[in-house]
Backbone bond lengths (Angstrom), bond angles and torsions (degrees), N, CA, C in turn:
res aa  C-N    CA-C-N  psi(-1)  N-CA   C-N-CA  omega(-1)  CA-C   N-CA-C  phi
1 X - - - 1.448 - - 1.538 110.88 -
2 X 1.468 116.27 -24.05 1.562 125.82 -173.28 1.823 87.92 -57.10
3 X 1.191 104.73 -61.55 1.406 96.19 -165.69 1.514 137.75 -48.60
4 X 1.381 94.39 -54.63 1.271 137.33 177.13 1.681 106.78 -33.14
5 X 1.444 98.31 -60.54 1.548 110.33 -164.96 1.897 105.72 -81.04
6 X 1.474 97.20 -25.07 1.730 86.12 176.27 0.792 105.92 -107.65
7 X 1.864 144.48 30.19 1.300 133.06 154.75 1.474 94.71 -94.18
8 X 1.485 116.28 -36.93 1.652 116.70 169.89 1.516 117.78 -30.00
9 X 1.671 86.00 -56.34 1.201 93.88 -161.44 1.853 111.93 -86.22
10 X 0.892 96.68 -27.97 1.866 109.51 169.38 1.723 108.32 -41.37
11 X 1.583 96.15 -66.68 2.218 113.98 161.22 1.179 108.38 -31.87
12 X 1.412 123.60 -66.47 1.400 115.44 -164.40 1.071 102.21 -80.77
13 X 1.555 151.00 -34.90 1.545 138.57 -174.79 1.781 90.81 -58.77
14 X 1.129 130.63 -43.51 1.710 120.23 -163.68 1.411 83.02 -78.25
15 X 1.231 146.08 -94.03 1.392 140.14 -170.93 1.189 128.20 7.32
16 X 1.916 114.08 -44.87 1.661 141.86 -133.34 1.884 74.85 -120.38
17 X 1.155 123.84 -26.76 1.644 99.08 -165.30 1.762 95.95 -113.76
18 X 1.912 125.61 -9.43 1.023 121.70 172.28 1.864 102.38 -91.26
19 X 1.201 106.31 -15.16 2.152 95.03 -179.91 1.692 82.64 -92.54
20 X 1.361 139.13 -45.51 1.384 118.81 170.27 1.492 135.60 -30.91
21 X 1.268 105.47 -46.56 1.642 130.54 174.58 1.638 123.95 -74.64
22 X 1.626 85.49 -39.87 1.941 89.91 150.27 1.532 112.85 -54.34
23 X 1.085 107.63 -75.58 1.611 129.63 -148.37 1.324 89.68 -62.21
24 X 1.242 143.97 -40.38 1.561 146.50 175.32 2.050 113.64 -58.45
25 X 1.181 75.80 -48.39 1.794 100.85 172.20 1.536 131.10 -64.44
26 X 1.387 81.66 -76.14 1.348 89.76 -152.54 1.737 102.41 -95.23
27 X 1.310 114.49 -31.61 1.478 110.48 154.95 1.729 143.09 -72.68
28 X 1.307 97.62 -39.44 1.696 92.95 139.96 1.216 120.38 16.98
29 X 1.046 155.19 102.46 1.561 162.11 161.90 1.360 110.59 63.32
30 X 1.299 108.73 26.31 1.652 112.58 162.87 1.510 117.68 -93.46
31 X 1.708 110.02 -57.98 1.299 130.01 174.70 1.813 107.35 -88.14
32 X 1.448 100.53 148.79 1.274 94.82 156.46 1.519 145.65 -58.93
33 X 1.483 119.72 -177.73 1.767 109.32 172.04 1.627 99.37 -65.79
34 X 0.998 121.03 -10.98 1.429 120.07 -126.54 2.148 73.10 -90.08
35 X 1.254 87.13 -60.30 1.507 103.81 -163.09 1.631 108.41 -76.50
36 X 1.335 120.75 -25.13 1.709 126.01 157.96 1.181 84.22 -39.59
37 X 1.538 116.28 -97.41 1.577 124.69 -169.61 1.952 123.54 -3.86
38 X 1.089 87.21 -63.97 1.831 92.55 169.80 1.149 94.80 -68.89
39 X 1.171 144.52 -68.84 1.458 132.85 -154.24 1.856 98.41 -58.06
40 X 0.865 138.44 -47.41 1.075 148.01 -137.26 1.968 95.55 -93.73
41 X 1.167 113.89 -36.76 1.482 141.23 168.37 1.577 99.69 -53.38
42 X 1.115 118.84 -66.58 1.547 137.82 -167.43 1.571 95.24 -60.46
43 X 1.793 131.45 -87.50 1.597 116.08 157.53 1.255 120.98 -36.19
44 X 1.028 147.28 20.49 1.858 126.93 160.28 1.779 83.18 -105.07
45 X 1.613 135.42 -50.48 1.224 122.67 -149.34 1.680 91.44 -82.83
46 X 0.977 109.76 -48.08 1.808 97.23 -170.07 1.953 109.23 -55.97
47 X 1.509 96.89 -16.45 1.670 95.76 -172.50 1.867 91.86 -79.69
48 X 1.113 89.49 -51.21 1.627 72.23 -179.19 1.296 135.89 -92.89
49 X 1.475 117.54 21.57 1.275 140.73 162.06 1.813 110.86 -82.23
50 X 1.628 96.20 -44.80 1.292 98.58 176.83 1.255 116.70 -68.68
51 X 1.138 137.06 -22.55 1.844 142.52 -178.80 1.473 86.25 -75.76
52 X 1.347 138.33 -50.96 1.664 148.08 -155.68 1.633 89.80 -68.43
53 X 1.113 123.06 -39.27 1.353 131.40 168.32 1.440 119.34 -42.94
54 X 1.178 100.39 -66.53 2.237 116.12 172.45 1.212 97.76 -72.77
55 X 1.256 144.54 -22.49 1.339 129.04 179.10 1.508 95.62 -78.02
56 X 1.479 140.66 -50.06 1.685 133.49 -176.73 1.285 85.62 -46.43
57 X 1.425 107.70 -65.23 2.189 106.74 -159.00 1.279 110.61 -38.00
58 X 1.366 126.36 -37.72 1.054 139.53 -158.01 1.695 100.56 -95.90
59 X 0.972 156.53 -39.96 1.465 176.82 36.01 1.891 97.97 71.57
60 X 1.258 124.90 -69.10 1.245 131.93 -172.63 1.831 106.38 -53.57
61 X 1.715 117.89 -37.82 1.360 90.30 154.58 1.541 133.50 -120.90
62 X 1.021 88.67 55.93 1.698 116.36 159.62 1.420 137.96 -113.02
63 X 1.650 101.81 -29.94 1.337 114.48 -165.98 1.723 81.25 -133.41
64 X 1.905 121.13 115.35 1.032 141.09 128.34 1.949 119.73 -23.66
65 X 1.264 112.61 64.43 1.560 85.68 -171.96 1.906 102.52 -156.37
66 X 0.961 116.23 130.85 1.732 119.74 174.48 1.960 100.65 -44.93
67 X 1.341 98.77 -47.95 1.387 106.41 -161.78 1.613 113.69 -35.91
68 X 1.225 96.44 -49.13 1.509 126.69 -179.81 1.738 115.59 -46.42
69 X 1.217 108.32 -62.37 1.570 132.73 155.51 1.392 87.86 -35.51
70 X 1.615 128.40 -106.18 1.814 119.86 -165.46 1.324 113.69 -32.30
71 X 1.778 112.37 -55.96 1.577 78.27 -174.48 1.265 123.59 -77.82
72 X 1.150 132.27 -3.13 1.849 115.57 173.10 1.713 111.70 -69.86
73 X 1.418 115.28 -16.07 1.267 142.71 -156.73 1.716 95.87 -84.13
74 X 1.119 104.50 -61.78 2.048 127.26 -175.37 1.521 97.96 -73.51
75 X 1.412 120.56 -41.43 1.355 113.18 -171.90 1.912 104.89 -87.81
76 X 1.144 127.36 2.05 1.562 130.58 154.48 1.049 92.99 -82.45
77 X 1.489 138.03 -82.21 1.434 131.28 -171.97 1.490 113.13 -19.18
78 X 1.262 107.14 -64.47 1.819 116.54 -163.48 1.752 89.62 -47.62
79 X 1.745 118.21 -59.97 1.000 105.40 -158.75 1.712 120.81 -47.99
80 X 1.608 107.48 -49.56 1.422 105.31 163.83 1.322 124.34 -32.90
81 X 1.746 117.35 -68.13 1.037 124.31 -173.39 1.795 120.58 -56.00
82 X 1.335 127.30 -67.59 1.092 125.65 169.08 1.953 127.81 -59.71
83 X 1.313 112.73 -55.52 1.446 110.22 167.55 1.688 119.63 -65.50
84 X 1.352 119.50 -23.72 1.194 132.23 -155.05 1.618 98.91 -83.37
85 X 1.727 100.68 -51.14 1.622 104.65 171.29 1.711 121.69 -89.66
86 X 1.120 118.53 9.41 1.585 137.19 173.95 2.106 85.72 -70.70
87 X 2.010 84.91 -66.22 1.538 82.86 -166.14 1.692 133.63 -64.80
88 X 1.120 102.78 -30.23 1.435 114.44 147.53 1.273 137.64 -34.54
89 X 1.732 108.41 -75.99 1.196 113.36 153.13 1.813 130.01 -33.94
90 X 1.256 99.95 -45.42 1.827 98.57 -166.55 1.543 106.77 -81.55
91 X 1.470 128.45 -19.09 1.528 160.64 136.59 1.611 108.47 -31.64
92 X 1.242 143.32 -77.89 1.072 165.91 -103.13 1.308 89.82 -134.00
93 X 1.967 110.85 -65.61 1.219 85.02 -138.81 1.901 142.60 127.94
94 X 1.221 81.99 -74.85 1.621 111.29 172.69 1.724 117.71 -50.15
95 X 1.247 110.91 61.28 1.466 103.75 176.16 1.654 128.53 -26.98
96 X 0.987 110.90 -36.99 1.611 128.62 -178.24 1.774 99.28 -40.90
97 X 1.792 108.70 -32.82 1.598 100.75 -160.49 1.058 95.61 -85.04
98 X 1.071 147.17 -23.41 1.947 146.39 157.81 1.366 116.64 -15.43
99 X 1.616 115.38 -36.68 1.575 114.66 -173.98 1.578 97.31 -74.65
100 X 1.202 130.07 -21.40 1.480 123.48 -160.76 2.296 93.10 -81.01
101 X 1.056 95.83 -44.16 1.674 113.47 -166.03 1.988 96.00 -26.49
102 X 1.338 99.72 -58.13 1.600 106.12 -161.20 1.726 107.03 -59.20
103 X 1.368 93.01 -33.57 1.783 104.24 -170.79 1.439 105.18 -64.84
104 X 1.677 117.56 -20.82 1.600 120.39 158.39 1.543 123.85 -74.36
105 X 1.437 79.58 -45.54 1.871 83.92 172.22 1.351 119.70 -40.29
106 X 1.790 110.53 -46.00 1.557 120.57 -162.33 1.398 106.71 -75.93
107 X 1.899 112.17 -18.37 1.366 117.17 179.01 1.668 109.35 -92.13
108 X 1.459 114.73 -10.62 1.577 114.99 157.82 1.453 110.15 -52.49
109 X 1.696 103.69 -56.42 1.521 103.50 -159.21 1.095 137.59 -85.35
110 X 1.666 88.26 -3.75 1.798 111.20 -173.74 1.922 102.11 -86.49
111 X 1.499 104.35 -52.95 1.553 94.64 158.10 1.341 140.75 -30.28
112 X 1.325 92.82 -55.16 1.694 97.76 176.60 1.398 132.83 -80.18
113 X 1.535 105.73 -15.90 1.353 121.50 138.21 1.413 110.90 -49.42
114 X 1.530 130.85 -95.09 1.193 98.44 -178.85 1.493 153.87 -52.49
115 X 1.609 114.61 3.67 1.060 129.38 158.63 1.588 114.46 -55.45
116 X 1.313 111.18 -67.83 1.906 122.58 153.49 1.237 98.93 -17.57
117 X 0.944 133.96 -86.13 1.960 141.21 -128.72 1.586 78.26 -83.64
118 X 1.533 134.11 -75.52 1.059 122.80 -160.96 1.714 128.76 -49.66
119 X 1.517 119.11 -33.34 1.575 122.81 156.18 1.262 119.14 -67.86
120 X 1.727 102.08 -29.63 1.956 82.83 174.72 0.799 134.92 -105.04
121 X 1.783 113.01 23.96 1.867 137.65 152.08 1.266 96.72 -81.59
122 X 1.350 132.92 -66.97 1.425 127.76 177.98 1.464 131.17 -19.25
């Protein structure tokens, strides 16, 4: 799992600084501030979801624990779910994809919850 989760997470840190470099770039006077903003929202959380990533990898062989496994598991999810529909949305457009955003959020916070429980069984 050491591996697993910080090559995960290794992918998405390059991912989080190449859709950054888009959205800085190449969108630029396409979209509004309005919609930079979300876009721009979506790269700060996947960047630091993705480090939250090498921290499980890093955590999984230290800490004996299933817990560990879900959250690197919930905290990929979140990234889909919340950055994935940030980027969409600010792309698109389509307000409607906003309801999905929080259902990542809850998979940010539920990870890192089990990050908690799993070091302080350890």
């Amino acid at each position: 799992m050491f591996k697993l989760f910080t090559i995960l997470g290794s992918i998405n840190a390059f991912l989080a600084i190449g859709i950054g470099a888009f959205g800085a770039h190449g969108l630029k006077g396409k979209l509004t501030q309005h919609y930079l903003d979300i876009y721009n929202t979506g790269v700060q959380y996947h960047m630091m979801h993705a480090l939250g990533l090498i921290l499980v990898g890093i955590l999984a062989e230290k800490v004996s624990s299933s817990l560990i496994g879900w959250a690197g598991w919930i905290m990929f999810i979140g990234i889909i779910l919340f950055s994935g529909s940030l980027y969409v949305l600010s792309i698109s457009g389509v307000d409607k994809l906003g309801a999905i955003t929080p259902i990542g959020g809850v998979a940010f916070l539920a990870s890192w919850v089990l990050v908690i429980i799993a070091v302080a069984k350890a």
